[in-house]
C-alpha positions as CSV (number, residue, x, y, z in Angstrom):
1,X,0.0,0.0,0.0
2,X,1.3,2.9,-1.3
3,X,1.2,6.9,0.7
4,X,-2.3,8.3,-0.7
5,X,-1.0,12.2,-0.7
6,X,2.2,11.1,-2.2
7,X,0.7,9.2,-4.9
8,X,-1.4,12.4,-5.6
9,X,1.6,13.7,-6.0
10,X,2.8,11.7,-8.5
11,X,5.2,9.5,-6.6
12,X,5.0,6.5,-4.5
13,X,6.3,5.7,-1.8
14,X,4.9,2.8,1.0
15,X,2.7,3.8,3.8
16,X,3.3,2.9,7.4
17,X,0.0,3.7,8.6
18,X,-3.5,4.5,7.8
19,X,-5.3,8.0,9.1
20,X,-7.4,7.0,11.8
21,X,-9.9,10.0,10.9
22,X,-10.4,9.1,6.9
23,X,-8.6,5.6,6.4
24,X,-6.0,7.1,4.4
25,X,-2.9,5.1,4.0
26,X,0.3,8.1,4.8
27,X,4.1,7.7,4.9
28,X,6.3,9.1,7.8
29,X,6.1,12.3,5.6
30,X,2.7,12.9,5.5
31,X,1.7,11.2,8.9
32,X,0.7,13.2,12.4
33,X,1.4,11.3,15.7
34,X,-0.7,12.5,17.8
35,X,-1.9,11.8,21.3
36,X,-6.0,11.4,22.7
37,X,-6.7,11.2,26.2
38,X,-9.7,8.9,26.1
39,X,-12.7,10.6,28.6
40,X,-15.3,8.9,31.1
41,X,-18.0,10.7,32.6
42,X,-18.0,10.9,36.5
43,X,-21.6,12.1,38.9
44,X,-22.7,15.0,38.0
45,X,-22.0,15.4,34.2
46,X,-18.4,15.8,34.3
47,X,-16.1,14.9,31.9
48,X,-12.4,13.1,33.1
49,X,-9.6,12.7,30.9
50,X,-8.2,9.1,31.6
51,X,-4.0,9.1,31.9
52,X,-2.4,7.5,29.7
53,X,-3.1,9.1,26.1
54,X,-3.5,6.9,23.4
55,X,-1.6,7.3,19.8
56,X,-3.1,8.4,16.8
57,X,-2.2,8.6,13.5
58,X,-3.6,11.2,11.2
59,X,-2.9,12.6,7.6
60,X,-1.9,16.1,7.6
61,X,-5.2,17.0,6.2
62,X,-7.2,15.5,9.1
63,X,-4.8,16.5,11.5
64,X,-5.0,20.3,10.7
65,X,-8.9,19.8,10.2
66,X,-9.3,18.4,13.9
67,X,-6.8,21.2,15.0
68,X,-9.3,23.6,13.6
69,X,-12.7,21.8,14.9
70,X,-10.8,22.2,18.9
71,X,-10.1,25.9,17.9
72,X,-13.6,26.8,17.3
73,X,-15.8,24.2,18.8
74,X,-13.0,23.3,22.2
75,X,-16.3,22.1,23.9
76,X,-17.1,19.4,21.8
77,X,-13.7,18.3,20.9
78,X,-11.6,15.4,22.6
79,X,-9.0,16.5,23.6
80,X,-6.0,15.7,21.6
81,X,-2.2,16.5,22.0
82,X,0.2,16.7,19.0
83,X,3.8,15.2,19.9
């Protein structure tokens, strides 16, 4: 399986992952690691983060995408840390 942005760009070169967000496969070049603390809701509506983050890989195009959904929507998005 070959990098789906690189292949758009007229090369190929092999993927190491696919984008969790759009099932993209992506190459170390065009892959985000990125960290998500999963969340569990405790009495009274409140939301905990649960320690320790799990990875994610993204595409660059998700990645910046979710990077702008927590910008304008921060109270509906997970919370996710870029390594």
């Amino acid at each position: 399986m070959n990098c789906l942005d690189c292949y758009s760009g007229g090369h190929q070169t092999p993927a190491l992952g696919v984008c969790q967000q759009c099932g993209g496969a992506v190459c170390g070049q065009h892959g985000k690691l990125t960290e998500q603390f999963l969340t569990c809701t405790k009495p009274i509506s409140r939301t905990v983060a649960v320690e320790q983050p799990v990875r994610r890989l993204l595409c660059r195009t998700c990645a910046q995408a979710r990077q702008a959904y927590s910008k304008c929507c921060p109270q509906f998005a997970t919370p996710v840390r870029t390594s």
